[in-house]
C-alpha positions as CSV (number, residue, x, y, z in Angstrom):
1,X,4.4,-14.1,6.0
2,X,4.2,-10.3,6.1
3,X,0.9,-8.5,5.9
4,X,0.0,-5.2,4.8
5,X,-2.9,-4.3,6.5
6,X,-5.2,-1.3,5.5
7,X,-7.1,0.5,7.1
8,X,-9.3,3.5,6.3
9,X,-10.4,5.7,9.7
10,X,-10.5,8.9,10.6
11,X,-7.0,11.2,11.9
12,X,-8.2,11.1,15.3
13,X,-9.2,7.7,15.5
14,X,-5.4,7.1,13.7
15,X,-3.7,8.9,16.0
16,X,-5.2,6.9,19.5
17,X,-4.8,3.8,17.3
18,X,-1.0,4.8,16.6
19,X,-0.3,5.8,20.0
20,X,-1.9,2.8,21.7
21,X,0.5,1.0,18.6
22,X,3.8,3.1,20.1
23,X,2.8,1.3,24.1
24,X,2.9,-2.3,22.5
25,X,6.2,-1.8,21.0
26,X,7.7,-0.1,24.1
27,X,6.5,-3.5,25.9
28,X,8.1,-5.6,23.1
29,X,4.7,-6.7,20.6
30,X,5.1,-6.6,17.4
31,X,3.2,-4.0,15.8
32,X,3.4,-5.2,11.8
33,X,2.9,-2.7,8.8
34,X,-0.1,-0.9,8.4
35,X,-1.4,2.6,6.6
36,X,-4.6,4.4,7.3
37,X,-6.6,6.1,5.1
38,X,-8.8,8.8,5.8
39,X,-11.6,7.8,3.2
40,X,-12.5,5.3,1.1
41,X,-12.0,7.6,-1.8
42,X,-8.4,8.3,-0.9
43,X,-7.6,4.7,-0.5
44,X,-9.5,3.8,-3.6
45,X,-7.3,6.5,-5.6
46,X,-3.8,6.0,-4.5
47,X,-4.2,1.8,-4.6
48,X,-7.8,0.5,-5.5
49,X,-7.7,2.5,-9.6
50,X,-7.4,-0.8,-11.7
51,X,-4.3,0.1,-13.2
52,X,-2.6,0.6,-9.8
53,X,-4.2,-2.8,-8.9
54,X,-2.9,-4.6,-11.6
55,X,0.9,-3.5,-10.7
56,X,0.5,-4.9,-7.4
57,X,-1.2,-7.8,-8.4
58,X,1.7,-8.3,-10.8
59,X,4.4,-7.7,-8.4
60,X,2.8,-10.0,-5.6
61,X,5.7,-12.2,-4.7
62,X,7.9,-11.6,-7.8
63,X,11.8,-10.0,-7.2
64,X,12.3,-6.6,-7.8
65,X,11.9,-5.5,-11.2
66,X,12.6,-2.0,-13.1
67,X,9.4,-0.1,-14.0
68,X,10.1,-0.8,-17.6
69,X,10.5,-4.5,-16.6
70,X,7.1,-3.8,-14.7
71,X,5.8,-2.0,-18.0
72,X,6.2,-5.1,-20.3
73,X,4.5,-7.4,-17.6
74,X,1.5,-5.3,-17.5
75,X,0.9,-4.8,-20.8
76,X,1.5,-0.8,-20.6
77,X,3.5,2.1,-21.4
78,X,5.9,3.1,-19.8
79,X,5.2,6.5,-18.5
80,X,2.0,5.7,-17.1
81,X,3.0,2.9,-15.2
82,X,5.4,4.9,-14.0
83,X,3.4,7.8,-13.3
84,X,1.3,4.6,-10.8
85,X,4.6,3.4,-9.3
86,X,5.5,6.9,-7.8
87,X,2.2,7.1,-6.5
88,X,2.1,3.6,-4.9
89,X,5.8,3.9,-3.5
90,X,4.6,7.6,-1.7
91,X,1.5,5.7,-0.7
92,X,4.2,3.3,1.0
93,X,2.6,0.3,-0.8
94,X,5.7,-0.4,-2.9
95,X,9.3,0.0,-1.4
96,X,12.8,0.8,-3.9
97,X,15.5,-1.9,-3.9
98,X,18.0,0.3,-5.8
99,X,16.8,1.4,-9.0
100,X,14.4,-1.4,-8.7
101,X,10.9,-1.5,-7.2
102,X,9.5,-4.2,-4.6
103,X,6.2,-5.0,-3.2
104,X,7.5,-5.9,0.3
105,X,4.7,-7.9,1.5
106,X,3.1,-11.3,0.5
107,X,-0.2,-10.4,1.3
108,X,-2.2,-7.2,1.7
109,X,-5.6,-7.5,3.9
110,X,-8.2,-4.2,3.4
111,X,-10.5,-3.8,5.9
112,X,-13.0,-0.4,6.2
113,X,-16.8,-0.4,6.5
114,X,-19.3,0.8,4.1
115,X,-19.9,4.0,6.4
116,X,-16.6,5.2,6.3
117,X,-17.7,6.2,2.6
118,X,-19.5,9.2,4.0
119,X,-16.4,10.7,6.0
């Protein structure tokens, strides 16, 4: 099964997390996907917005699909969902098969505490 895990912490703690990461994969560990998030905010923006939730909650274990294939699922026009798959795929939640779009994981696991609101 492949997890997404997100995370939201601050660019310093990323960076120790990311370098201590980089020594585990020298030794041969498997690392696994993850993106940070600096704030709560920022991850609530580029994934959490309930239209952006729905798309990935649509494409959760589905084949790639076109956007307008995506658009008809959804129940929305095109240009907006659209507008949400270019900012999930530079957001790295969604990856492109082609011309196609892919959520590349089966499961994605948040995890951030309610201080990290105040950063």
């Amino acid at each position: 099964m492949r997890v997404l895990t997100i995370r939201v912490m601050t660019v310093d703690d990323a960076f120790r997390v990311a370098m201590a990461d980089a020594s585990r994969a020298m030794n041969g560990d498997f690392i696994g996907a993850e993106l940070v998030f600096p704030t709560v905010e920022q991850l609530a923006k580029t994934m959490l917005a309930p239209n952006r939730w729905q798309i990935i909650k649509a494409m959760e274990g589905e084949p790639a699909v076109s956007i307008r294939e995506l658009s008809r699922t959804v129940k929305r026009d095109f240009r907006g969902v659209y507008n949400d798959v270019q900012a999930l795929l530079s957001g790295g939640v969604l990856d492109k098969e082609g011309d196609k779009i892919v959520l590349p994981y089966d499961r994605i696991h948040i995890e951030f505490n309610s201080d990290d609101a105040a950063a």
